[in-house]
C-alpha positions as CSV (number, residue, x, y, z in Angstrom):
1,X,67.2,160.9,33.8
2,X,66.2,164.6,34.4
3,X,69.4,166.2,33.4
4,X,69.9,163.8,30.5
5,X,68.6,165.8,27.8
6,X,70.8,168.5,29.0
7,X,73.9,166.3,28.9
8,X,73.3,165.2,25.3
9,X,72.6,168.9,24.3
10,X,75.9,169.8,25.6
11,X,77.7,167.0,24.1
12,X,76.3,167.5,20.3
13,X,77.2,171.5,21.0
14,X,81.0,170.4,22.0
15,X,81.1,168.0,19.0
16,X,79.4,170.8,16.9
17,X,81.9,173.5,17.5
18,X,84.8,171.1,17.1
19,X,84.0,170.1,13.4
20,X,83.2,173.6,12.4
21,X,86.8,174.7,14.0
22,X,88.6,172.0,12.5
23,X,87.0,171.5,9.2
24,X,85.6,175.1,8.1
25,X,86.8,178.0,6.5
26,X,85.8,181.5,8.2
27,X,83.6,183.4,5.6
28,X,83.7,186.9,7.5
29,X,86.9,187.1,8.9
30,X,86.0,189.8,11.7
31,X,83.6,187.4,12.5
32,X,85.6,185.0,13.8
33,X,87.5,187.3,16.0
34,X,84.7,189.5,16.9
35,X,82.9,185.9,18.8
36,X,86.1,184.0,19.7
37,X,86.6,185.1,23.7
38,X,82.7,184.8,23.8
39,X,82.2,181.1,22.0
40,X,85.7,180.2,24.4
41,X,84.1,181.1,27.3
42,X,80.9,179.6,26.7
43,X,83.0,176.3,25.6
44,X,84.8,176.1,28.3
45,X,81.3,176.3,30.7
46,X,80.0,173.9,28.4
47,X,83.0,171.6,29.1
48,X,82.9,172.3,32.7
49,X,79.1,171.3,33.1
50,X,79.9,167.8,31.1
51,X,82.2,167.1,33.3
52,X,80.2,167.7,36.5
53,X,77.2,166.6,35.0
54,X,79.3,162.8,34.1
55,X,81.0,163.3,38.1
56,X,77.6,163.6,39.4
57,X,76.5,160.4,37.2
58,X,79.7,158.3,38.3
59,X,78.4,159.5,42.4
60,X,75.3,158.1,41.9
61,X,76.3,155.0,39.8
62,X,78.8,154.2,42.7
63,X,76.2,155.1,45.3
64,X,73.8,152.8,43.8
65,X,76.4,149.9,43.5
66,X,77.5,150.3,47.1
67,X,73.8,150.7,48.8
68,X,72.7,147.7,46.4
69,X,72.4,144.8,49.2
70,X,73.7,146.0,52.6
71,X,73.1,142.7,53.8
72,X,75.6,141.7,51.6
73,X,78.6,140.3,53.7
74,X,80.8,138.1,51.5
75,X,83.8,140.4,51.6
76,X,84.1,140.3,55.4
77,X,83.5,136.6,55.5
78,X,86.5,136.6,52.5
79,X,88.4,138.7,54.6
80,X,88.2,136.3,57.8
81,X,89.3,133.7,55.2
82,X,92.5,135.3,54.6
83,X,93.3,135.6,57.8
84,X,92.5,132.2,58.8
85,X,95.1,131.0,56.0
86,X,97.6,133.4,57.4
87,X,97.9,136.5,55.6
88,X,99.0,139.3,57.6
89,X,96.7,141.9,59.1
90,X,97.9,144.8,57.9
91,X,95.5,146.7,61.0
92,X,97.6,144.7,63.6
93,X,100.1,147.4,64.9
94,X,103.0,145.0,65.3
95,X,102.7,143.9,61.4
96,X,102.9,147.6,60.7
97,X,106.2,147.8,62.7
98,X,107.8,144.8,61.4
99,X,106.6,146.5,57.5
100,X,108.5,149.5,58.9
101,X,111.8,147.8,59.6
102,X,111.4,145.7,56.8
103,X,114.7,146.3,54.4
104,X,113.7,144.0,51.2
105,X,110.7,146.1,51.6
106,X,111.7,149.3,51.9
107,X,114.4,149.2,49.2
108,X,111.3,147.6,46.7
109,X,109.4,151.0,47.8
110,X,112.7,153.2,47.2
111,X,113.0,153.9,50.4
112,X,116.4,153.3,50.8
């Protein structure tokens, strides 16, 4: 949780500068003008580090759920399942061809 701090920071700064856009009156008018390209651009790299910062968290969260329990093999064995009660393989080359020629399908896809 290293870069969490830095994240919350971020967020409360965003959320910050939002209310005082939205809700406040400029006292010095110059002001405003003066710091606008300046506070954009350091918004908008604000913004941009959220967002890698909450991509980076979604990479490991998904990492973490996927390295979990390698040993973990229910979804082949449901996969053999299916294909025991008949449901296509759709890695078998000749069920590819037939979903190829396939007009009921093709028109569904709007193909045809």
């Amino acid at each position: 949780m290293k870069g969490y701090g830095m994240f919350k920071k971020l967020a409360q700064q965003l959320k910050d500068y939002d209310r005082k856009t939205n809700a406040m009156p400029v006292s010095v008018p110059f002001a405003k003008d003066f710091l606008k390209p300046k506070n954009e651009f350091l918004n908008n790299l604000s913004k941009k580090a959220v967002e890698l910062y909450e991509r980076q968290q979604d990479i490991n969260h998904f990492s973490k759920l996927v390295l979990s329990a390698p040993e973990n093999n229910s979804h082949d064995k449901m996969v053999n399942k299916l294909f025991e009660e008949g449901v296509a393989d759709p890695f078998v080359d000749e069920k590819l061809a037939d979903l190829a020629n396939n007009q009921k399908f093709l028109r569904d896809l709007g193909l045809l």
